[in-house]
N, CA, C and O atoms as a DFTB+ gen file, in Angstrom:
760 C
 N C O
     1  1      26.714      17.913      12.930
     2  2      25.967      17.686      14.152
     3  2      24.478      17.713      13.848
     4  3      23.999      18.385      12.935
     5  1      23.791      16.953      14.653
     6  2      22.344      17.093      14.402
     7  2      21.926      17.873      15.355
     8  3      22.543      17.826      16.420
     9  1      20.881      18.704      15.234
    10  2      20.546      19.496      16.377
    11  2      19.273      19.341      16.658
    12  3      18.476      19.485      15.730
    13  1      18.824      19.044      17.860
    14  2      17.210      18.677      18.262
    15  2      16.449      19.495      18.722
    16  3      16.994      20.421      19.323
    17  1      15.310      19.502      18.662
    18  2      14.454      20.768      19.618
    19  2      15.341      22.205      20.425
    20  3      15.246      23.410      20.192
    21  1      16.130      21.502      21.357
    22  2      16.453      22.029      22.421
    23  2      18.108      23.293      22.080
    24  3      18.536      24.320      22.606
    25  1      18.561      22.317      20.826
    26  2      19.670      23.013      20.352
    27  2      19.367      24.000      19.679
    28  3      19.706      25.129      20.030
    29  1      18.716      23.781      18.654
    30  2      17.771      24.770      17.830
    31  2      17.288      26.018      18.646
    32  3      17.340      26.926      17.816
    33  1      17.005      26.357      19.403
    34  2      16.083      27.201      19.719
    35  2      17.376      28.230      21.051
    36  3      17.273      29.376      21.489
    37  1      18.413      27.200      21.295
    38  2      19.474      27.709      22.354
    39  2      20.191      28.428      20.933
    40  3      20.306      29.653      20.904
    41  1      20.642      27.622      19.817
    42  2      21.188      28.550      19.178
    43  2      20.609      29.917      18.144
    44  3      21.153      30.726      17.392
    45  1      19.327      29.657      18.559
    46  2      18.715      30.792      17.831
    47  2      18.469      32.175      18.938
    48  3      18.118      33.352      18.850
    49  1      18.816      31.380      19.808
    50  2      18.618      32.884      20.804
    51  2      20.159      33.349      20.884
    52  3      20.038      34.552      20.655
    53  1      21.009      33.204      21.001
    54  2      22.340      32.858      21.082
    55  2      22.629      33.859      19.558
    56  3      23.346      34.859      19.609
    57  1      21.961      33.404      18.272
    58  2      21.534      34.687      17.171
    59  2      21.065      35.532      17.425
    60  3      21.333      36.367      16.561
    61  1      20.367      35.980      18.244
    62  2      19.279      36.883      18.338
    63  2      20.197      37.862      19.484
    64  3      20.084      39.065      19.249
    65  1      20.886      37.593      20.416
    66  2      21.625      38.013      21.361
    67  2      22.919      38.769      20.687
    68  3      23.151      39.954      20.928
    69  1      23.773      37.937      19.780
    70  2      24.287      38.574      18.572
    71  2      23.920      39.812      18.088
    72  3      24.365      40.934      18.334
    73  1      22.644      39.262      17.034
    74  2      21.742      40.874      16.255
    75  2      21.706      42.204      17.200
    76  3      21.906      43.375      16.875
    77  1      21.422      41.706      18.342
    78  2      21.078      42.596      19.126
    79  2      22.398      43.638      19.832
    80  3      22.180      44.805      20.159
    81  1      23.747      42.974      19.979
    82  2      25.593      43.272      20.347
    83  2      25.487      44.177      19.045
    84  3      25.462      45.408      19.032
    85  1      25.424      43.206      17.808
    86  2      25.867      44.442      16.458
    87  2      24.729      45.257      16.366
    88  3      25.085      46.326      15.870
    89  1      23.348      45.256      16.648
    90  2      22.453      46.411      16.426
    91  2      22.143      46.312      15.150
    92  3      22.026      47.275      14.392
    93  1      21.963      44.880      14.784
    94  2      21.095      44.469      13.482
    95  2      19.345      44.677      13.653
    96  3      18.563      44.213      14.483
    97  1      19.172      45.445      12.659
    98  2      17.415      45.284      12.712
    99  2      16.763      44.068      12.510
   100  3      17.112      43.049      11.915
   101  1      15.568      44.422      13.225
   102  2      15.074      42.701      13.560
   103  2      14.389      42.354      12.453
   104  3      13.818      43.156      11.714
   105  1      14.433      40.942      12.284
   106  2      13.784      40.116      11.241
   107  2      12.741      38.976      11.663
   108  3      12.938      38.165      12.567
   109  1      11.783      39.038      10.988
   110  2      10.664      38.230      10.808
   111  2      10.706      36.997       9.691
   112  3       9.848      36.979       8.808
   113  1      11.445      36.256       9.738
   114  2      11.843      34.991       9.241
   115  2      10.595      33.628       9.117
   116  3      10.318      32.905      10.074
   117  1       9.989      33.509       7.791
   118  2       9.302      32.310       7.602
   119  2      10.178      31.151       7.202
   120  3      11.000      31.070       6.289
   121  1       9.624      29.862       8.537
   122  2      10.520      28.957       8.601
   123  2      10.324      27.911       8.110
   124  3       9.186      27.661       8.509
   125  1      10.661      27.020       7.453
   126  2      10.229      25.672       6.935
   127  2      10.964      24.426       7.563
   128  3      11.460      24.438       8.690
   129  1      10.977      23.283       6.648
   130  2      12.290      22.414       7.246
   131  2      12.105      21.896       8.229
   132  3      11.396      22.218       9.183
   133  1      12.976      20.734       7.991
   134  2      12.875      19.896       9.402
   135  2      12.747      20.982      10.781
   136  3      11.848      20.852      11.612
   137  1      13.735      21.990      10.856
   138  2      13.544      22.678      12.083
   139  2      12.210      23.416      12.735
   140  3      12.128      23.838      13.888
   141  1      11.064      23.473      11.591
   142  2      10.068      24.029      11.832
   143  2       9.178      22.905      12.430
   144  3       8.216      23.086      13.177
   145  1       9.605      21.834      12.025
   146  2       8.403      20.108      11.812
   147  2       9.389      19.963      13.423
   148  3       8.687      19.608      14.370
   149  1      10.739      20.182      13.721
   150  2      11.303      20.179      14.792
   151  2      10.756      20.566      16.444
   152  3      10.459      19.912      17.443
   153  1      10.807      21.747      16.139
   154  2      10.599      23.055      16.874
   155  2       8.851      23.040      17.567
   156  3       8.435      23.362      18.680
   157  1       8.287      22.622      16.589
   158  2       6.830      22.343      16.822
   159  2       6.856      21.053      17.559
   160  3       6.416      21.207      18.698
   161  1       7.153      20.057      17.348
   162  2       7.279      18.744      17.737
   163  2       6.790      18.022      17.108
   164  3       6.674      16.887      17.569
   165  1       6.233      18.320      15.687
   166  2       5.885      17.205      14.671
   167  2       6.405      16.388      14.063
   168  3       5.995      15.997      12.971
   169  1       7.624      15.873      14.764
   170  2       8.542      15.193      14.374
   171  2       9.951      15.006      15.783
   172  3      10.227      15.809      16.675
   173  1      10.511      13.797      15.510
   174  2      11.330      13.790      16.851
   175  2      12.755      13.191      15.997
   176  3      13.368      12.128      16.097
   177  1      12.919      14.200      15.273
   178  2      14.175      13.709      14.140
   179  2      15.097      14.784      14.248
   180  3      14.487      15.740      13.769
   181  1      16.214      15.167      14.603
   182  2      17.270      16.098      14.725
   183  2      17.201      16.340      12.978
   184  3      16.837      15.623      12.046
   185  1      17.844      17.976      13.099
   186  2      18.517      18.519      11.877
   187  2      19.487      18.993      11.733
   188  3      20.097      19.162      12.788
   189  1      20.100      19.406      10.632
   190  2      21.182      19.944      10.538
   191  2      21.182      21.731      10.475
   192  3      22.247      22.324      10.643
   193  1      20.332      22.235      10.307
   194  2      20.225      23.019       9.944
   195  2      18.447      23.935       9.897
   196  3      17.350      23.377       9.891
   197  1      18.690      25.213       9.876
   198  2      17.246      25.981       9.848
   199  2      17.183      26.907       8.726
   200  3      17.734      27.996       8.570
   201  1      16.381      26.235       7.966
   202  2      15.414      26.621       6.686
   203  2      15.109      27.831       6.497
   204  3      14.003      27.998       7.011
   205  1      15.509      28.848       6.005
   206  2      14.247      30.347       5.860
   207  2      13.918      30.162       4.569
   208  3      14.574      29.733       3.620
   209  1      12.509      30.652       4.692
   210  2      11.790      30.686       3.332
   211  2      11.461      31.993       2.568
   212  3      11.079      32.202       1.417
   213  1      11.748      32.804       3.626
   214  2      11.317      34.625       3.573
   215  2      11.377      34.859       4.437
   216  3      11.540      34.122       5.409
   217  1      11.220      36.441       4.378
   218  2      10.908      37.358       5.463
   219  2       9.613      37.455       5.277
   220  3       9.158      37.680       4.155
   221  1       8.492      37.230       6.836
   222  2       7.221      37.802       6.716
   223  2       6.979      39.249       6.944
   224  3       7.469      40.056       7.734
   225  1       6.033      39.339       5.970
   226  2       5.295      40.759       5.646
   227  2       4.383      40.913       6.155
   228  3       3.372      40.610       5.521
   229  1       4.232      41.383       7.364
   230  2       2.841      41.786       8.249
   231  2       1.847      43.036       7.313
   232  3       0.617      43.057       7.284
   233  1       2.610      43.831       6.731
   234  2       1.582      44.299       5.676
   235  2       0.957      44.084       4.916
   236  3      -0.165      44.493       4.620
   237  1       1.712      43.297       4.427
   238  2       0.387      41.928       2.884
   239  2       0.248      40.571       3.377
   240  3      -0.291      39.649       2.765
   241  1       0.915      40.504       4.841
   242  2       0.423      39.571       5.437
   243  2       0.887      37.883       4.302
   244  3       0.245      36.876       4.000
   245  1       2.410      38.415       3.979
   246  2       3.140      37.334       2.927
   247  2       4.285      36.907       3.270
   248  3       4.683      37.292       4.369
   249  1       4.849      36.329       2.764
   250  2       6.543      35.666       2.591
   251  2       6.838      36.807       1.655
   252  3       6.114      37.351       0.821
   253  1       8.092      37.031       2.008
   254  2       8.808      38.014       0.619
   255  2      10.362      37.276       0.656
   256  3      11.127      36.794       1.491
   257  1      10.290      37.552      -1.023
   258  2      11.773      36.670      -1.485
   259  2      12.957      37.142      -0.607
   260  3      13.103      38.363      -0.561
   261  1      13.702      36.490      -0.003
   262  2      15.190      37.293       0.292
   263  2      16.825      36.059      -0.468
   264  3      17.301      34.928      -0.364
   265  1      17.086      37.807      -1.409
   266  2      18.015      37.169      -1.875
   267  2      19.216      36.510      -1.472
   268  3      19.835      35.578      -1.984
   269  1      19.468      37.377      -0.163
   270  2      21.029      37.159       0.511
   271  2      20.511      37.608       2.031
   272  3      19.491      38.280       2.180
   273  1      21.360      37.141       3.170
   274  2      21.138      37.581       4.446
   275  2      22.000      39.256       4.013
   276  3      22.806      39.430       3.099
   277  1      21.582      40.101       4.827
   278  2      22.347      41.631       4.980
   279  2      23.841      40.802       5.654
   280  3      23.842      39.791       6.356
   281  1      25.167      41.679       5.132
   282  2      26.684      41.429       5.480
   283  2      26.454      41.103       7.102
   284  3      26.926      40.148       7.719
   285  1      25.692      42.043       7.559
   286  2      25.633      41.839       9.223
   287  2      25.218      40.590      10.157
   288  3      25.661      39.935      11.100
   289  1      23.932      40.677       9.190
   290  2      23.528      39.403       9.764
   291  2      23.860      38.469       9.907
   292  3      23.636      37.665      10.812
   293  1      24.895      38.373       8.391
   294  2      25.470      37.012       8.349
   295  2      26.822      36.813       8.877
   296  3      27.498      35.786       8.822
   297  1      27.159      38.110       9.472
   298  2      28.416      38.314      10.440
   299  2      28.098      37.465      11.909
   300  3      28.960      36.807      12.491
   301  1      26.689      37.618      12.379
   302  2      26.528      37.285      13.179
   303  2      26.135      36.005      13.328
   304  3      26.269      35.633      14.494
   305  1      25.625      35.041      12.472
   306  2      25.473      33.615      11.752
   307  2      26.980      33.210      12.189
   308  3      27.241      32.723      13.289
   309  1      27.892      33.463      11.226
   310  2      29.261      32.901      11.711
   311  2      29.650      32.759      12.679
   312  3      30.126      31.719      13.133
   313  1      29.437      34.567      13.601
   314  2      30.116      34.087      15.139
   315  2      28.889      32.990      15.822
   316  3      29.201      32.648      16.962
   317  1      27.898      32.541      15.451
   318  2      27.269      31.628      16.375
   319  2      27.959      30.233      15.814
   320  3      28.402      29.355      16.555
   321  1      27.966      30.201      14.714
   322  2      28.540      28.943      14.032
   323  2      30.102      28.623      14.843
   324  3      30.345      27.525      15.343
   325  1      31.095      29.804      14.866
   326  2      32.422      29.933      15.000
   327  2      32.945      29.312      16.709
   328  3      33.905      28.680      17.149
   329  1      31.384      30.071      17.414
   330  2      31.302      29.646      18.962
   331  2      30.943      28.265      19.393
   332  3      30.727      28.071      20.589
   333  1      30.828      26.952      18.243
   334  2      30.186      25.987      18.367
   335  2      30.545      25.169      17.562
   336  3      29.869      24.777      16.610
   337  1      31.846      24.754      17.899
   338  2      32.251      23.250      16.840
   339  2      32.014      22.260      16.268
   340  3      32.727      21.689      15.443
   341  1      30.639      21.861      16.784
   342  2      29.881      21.215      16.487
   343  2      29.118      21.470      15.095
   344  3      28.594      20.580      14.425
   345  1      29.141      22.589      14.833
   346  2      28.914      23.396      13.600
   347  2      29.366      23.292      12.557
   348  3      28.689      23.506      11.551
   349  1      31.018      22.826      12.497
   350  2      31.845      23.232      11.979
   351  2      31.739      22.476      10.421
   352  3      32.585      22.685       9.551
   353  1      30.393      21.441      10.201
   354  2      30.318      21.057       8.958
   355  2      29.256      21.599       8.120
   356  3      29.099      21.279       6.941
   357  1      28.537      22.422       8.753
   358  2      27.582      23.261       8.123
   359  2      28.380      24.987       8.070
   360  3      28.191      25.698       7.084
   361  1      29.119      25.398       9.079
   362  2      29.179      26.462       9.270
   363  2      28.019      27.732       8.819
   364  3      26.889      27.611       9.293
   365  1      28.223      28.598       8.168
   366  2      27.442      29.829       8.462
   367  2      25.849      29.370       7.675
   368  3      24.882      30.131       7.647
   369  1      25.865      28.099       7.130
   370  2      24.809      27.425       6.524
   371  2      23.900      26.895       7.671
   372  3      22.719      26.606       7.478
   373  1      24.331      26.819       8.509
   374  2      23.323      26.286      10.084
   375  2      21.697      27.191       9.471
   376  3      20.619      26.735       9.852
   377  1      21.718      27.969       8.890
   378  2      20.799      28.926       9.239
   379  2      20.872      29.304       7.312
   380  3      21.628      30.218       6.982
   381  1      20.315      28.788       6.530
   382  2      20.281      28.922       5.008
   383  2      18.797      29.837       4.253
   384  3      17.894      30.272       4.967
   385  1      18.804      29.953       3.092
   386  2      17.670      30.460       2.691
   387  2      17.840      29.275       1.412
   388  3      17.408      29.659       0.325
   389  1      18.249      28.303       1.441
   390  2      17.727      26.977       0.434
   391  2      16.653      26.836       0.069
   392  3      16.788      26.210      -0.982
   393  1      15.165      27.076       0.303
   394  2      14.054      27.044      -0.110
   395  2      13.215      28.518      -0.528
   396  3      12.045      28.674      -0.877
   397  1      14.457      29.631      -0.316
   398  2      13.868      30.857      -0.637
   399  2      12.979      30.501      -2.235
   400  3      11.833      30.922      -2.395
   401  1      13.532      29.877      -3.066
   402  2      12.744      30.300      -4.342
   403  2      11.084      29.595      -4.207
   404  3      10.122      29.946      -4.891
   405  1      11.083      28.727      -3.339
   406  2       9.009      28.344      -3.125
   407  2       8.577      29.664      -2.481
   408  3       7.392      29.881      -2.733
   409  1       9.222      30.745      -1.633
   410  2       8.759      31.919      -1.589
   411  2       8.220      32.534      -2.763
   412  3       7.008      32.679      -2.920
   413  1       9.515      33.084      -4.007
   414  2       9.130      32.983      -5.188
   415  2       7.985      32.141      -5.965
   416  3       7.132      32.850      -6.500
   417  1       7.878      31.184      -6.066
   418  2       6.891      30.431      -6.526
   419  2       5.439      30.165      -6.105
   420  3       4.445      29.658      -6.625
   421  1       5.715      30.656      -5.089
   422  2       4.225      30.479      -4.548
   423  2       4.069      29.452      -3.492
   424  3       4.517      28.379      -3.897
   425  1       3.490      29.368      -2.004
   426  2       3.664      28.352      -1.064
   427  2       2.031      28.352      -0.917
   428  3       1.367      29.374      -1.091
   429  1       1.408      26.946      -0.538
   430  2       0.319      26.743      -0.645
   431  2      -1.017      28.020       0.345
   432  3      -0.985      28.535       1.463
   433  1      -1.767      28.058      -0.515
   434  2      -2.730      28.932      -0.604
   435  2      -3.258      28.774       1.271
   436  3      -3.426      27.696       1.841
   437  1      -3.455      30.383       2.015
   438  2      -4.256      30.273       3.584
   439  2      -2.815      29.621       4.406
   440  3      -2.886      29.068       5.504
   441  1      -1.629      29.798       3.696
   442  2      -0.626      29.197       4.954
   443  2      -0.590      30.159       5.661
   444  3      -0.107      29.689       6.691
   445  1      -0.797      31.395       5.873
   446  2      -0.340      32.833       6.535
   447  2      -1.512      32.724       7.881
   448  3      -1.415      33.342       8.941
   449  1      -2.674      31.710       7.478
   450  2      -3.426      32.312       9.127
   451  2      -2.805      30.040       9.709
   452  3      -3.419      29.518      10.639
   453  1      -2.117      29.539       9.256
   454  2      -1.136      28.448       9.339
   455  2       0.047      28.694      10.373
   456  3       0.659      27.886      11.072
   457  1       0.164      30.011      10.247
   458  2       1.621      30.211      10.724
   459  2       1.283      30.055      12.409
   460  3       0.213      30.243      12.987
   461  1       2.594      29.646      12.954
   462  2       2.691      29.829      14.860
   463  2       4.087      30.324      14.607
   464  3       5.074      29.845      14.049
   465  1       3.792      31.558      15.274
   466  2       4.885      33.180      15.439
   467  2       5.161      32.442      17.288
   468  3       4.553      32.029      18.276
   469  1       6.792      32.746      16.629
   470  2       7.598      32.004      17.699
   471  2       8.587      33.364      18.135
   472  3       9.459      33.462      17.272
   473  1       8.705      34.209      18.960
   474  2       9.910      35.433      19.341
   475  2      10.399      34.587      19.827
   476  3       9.820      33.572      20.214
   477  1      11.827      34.869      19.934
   478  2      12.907      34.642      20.243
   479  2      13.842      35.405      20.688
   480  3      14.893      34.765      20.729
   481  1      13.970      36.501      21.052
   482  2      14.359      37.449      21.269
   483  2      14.149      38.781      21.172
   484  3      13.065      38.885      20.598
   485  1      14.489      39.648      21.362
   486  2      14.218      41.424      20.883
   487  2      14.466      41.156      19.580
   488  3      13.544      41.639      18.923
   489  1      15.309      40.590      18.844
   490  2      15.943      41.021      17.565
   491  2      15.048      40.020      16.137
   492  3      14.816      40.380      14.983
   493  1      14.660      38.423      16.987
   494  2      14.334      37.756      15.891
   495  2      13.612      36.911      16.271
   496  3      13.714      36.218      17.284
   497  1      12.390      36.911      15.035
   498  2      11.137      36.351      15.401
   499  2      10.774      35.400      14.086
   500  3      10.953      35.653      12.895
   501  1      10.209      34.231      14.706
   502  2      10.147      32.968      13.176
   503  2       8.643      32.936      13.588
   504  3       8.015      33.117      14.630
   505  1       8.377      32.648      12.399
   506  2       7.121      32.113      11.909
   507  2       7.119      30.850      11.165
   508  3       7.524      30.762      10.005
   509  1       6.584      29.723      11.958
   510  2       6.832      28.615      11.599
   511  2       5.725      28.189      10.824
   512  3       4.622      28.499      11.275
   513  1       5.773      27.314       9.370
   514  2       4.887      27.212       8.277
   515  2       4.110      25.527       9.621
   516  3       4.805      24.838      10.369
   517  1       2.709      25.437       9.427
   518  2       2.205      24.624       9.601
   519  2       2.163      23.700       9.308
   520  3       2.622      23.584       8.172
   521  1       1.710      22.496       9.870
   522  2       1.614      21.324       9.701
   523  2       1.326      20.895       8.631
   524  3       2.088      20.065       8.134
   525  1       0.190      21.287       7.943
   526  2      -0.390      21.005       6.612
   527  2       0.354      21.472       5.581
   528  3       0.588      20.659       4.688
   529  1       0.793      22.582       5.468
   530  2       1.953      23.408       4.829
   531  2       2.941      22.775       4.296
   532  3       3.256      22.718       3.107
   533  1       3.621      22.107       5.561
   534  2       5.101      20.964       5.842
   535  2       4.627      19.974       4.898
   536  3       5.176      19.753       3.819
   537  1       3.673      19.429       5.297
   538  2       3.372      18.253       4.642
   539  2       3.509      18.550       3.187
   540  3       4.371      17.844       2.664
   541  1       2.728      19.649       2.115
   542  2       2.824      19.752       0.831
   543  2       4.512      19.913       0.505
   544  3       5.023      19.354      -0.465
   545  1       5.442      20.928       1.658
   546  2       6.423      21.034       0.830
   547  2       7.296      19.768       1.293
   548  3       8.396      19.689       0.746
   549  1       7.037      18.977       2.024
   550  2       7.677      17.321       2.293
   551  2       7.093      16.744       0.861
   552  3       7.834      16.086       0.130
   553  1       5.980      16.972       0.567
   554  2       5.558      15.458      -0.659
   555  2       6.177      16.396      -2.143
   556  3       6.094      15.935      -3.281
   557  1       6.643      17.443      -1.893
   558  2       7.063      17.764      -3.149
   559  2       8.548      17.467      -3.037
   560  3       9.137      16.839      -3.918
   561  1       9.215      17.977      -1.818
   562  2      10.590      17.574      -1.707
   563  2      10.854      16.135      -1.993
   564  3      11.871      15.725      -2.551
   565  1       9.699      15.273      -1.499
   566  2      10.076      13.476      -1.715
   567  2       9.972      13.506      -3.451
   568  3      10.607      12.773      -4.209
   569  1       9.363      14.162      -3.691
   570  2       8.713      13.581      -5.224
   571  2      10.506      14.199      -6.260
   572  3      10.570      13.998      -7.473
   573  1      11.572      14.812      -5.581
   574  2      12.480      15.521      -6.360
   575  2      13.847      14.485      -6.655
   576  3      14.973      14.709      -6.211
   577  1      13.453      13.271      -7.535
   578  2      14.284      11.866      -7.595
   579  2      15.781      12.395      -8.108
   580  3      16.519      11.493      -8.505
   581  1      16.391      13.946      -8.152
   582  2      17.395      14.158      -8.487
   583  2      18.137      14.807      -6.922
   584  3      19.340      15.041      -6.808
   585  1      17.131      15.006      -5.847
   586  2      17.295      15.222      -5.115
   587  2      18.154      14.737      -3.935
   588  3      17.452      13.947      -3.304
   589  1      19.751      14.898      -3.168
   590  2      20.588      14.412      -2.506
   591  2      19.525      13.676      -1.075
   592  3      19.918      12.539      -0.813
   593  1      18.503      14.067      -0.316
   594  2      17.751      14.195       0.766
   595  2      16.343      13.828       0.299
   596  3      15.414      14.313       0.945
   597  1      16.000      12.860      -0.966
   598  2      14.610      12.601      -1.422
   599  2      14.435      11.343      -0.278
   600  3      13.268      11.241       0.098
   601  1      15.112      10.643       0.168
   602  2      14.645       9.869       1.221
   603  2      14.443      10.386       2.489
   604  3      13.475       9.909       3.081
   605  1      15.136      11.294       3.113
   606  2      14.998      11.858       4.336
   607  2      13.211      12.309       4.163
   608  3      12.260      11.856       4.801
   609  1      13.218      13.274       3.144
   610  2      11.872      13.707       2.960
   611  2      10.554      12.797       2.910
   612  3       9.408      13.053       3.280
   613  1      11.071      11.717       2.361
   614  2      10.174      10.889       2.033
   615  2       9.197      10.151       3.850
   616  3       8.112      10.044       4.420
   617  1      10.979       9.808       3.970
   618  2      10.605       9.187       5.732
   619  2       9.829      10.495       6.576
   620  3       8.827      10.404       7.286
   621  1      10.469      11.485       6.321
   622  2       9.819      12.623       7.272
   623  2       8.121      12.381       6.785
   624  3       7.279      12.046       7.618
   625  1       7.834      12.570       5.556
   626  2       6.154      12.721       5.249
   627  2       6.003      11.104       6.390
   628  3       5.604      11.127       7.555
   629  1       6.223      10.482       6.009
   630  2       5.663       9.007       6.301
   631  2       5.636       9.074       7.491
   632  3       4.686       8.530       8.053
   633  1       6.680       9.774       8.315
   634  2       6.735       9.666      10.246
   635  2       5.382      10.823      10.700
   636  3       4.651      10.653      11.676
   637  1       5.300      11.891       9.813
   638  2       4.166      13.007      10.161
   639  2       2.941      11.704      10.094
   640  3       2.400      11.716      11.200
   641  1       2.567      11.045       9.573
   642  2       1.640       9.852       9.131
   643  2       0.384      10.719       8.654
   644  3      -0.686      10.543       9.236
   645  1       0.484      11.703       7.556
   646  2      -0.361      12.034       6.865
   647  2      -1.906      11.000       6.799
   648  3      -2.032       9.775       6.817
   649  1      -2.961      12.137       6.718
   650  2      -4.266      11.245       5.902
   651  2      -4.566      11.482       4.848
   652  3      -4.210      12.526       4.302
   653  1      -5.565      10.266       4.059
   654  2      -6.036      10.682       2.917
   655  2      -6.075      12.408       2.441
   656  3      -5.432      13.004       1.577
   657  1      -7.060      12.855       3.357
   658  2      -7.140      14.395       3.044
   659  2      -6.485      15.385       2.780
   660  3      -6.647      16.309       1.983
   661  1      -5.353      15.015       3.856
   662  2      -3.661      15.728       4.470
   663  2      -3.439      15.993       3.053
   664  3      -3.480      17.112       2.543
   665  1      -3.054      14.229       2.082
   666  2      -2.325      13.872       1.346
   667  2      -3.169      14.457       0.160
   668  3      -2.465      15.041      -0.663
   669  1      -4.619      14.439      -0.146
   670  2      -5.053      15.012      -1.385
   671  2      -4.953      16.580      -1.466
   672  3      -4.867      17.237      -2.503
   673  1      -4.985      17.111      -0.023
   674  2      -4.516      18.509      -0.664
   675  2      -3.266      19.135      -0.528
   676  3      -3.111      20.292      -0.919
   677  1      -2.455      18.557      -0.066
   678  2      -0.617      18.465      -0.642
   679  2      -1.197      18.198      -1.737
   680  3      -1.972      19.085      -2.092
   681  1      -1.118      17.244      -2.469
   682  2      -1.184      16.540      -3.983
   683  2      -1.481      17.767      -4.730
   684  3      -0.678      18.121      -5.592
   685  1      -2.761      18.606      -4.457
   686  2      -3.758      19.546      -5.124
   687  2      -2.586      20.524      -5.609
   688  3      -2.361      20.751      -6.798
   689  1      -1.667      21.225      -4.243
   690  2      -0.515      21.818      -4.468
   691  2       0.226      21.907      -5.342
   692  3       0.404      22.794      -6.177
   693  1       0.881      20.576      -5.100
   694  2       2.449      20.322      -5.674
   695  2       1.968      20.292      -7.160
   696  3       2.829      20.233      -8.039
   697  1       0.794      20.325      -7.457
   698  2       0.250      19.723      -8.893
   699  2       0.138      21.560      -9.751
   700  3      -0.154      21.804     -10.922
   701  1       0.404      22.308      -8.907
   702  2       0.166      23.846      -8.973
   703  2       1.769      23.984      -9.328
   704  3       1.890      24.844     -10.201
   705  1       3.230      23.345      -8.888
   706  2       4.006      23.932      -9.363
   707  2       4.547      23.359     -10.749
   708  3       4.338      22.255     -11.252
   709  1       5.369      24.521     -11.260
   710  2       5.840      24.682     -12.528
   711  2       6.326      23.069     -13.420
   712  3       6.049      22.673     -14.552
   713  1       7.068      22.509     -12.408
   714  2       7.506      21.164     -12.888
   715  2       6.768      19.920     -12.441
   716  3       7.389      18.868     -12.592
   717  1       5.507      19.846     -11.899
   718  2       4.583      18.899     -12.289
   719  2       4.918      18.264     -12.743
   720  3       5.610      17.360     -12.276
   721  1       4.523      18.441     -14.182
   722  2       4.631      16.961     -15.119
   723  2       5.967      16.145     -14.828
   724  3       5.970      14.914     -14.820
   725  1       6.958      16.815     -14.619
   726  2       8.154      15.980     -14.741
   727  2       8.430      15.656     -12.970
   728  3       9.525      15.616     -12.409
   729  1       7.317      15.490     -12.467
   730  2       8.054      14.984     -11.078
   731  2       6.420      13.726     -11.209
   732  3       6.306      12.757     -10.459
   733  1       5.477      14.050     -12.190
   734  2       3.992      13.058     -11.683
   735  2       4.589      11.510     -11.449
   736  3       4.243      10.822     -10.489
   737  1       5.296      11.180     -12.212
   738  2       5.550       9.638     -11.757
   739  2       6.253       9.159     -10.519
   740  3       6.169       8.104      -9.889
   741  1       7.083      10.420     -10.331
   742  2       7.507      10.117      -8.969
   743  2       6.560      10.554      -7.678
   744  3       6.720       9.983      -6.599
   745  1       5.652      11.504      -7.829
   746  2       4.911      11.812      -7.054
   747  2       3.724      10.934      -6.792
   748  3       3.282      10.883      -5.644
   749  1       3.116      10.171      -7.844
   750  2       2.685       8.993      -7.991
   751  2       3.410       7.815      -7.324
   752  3       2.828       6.743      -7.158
   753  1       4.250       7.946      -7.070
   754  2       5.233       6.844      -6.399
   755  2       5.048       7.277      -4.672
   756  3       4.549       6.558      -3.806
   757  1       5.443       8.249      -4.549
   758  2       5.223       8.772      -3.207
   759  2       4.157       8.525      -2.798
   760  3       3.824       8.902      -1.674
């Protein structure tokens, strides 16, 4: 199923209503992904799914790596997935940490005063990465030619309709991670 603005945000409270039945402690979730480019309205493209990149750290004021959701949480992921058939090809993945390791790696420099802090409930609160943000990790996702979704990404940068500027300091970025060299010709292509 694709889920648009409106689904997104019904089934994240619908999580949060969950956390709150089992008496899961609340989480501060940095969001990426179509659902963040979603959710904002920088984009009018359904997804499959919502991105975490970390948990934010109001103390260092960071993303921090998360390896695995806690057993609970992800107890409660399922029953939202389980309550919604529509689900049933992503299941407890509706809601992934697929981009946790750019936490690890480093996400472009000043995204933290970037962020728009979205509550959602008593239990769970997103912080959605910015516009400019999106854009670097869209032109790195397009530039990944081994990648299943390098076209989705590609169209997504192109529908945001980036500018020169947008686009030279994404570029500045992506040129900061580890595999550079082996993505420049495709990023050059992009």
């Amino acid at each position: 199923m694709e889920l648009a603005r409106d689904d997104i945000l019904r089934l994240l409270q619908e999580l949060d209503q969950w956390m709150e039945f089992e008496d899961c402690p609340p989480v501060d979730w940095v969001v990426c992904g179509d659902a963040a480019l979603e959710i904002q309205k920088f984009q009018n493209r359904p997804t499959r799914d919502v991105d975490v990149l970390g948990q934010w750290d109001e103390t260092v004021l960071n993303v921090t790596h998360i390896e695995a959701f806690p057993e609970k949480l992800l107890s409660c992921i399922r029953r939202v997935a389980a309550d919604h058939p529509e689900l049933a090809d992503m299941g407890q993945k509706w809601v992934n940490l697929g981009p946790a390791p750019l936490a690890q790696a480093g996400v472009p420099q000043g995204f933290a005063d970037r962020l728009r802090k979205l509550r959602v409930g008593k239990r769970l609160t997103l912080h959605l990465l910015g516009r400019k943000d999106l854009l670097a990790l869209k032109l790195y996702a397009a530039a990944d030619e081994h990648g299943s979704r390098q076209d989705i990404h590609f169209n997504d940068l192109k529908g945001l309709a980036p500018t020169y500027d947008e686009l030279d300091w994404a570029l500045e970025w992506v040129r900061t991670r580890h595999d550079f060299e082996e993505k420049r010709h495709v990023v050059k292509h992009v």
